[in-house]
C-alpha positions as CSV (number, residue, x, y, z in Angstrom):
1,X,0.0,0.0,0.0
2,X,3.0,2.2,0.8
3,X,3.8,1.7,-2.7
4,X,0.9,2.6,-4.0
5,X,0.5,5.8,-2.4
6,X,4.2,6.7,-3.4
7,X,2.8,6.5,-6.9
8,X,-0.1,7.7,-6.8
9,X,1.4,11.2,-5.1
10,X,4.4,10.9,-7.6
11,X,1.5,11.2,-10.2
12,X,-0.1,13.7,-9.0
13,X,2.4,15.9,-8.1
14,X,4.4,15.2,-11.4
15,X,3.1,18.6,-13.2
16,X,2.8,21.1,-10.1
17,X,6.7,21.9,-10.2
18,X,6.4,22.8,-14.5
19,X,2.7,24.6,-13.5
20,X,4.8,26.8,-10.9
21,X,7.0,27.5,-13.1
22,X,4.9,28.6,-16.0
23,X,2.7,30.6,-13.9
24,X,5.2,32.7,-12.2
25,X,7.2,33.3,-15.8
26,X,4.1,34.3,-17.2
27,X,3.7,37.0,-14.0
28,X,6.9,38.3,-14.6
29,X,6.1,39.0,-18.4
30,X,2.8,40.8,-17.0
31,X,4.3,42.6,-14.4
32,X,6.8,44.3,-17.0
33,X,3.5,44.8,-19.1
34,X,2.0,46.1,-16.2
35,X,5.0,48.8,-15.7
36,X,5.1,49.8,-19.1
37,X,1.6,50.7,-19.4
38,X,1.5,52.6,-16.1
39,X,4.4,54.8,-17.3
40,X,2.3,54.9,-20.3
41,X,-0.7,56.4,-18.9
42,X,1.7,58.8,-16.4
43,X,3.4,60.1,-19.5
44,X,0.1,60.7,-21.4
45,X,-1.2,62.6,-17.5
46,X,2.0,65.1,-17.9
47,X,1.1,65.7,-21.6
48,X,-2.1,66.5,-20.9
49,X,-1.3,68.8,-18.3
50,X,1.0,70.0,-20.1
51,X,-1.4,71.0,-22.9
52,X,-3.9,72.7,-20.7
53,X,-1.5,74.4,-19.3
54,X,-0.2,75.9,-22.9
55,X,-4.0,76.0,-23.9
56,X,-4.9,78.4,-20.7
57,X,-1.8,80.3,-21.5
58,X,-2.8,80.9,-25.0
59,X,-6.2,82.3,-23.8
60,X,-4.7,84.7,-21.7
61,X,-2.8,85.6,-24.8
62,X,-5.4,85.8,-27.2
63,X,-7.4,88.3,-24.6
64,X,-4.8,90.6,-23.9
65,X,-4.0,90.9,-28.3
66,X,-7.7,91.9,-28.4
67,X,-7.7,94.2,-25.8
68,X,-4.5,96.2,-26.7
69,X,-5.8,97.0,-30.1
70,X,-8.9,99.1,-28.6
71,X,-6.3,101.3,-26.0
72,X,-4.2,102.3,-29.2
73,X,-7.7,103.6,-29.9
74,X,-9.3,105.1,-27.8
75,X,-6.4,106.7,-26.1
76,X,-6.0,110.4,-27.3
């Protein structure tokens, strides 16, 4: 019977070391993918900051061309 159990853990136990493996290999390739795309998304956070900022800039701009144009004007 001793013998018999031997196997029959042997057996079932054969694939658990290759299924360990696998699964933690294929975390590691995730992970990385995981990385990338959160520096991914950060980068595309500072370039849209970046572009409101430029965009909220160019407003201010934009007002103060309009309005300078009428003081020429109307100053005597």
């Amino acid at each position: 019977m001793a013998g018999t159990a031997a196997g029959a853990l042997k057996l079932g136990l054969s694939g658990v070391g290759e299924a360990f493996k696998a699964a933690f290999a294929d975390s590691s390739a995730e992970a990385k993918a995981a990385a990338s795309a959160t520096r991914a998304v950060e980068n595309a956070q500072r370039g849209l900051t970046r572009a409101q900022r430029s965009l909220a800039d160019a407003r201010v701009q934009a007002a103060e061309r309009t309005k300078s144009p009428h003081r020429g004007v109307d100053d005597p």
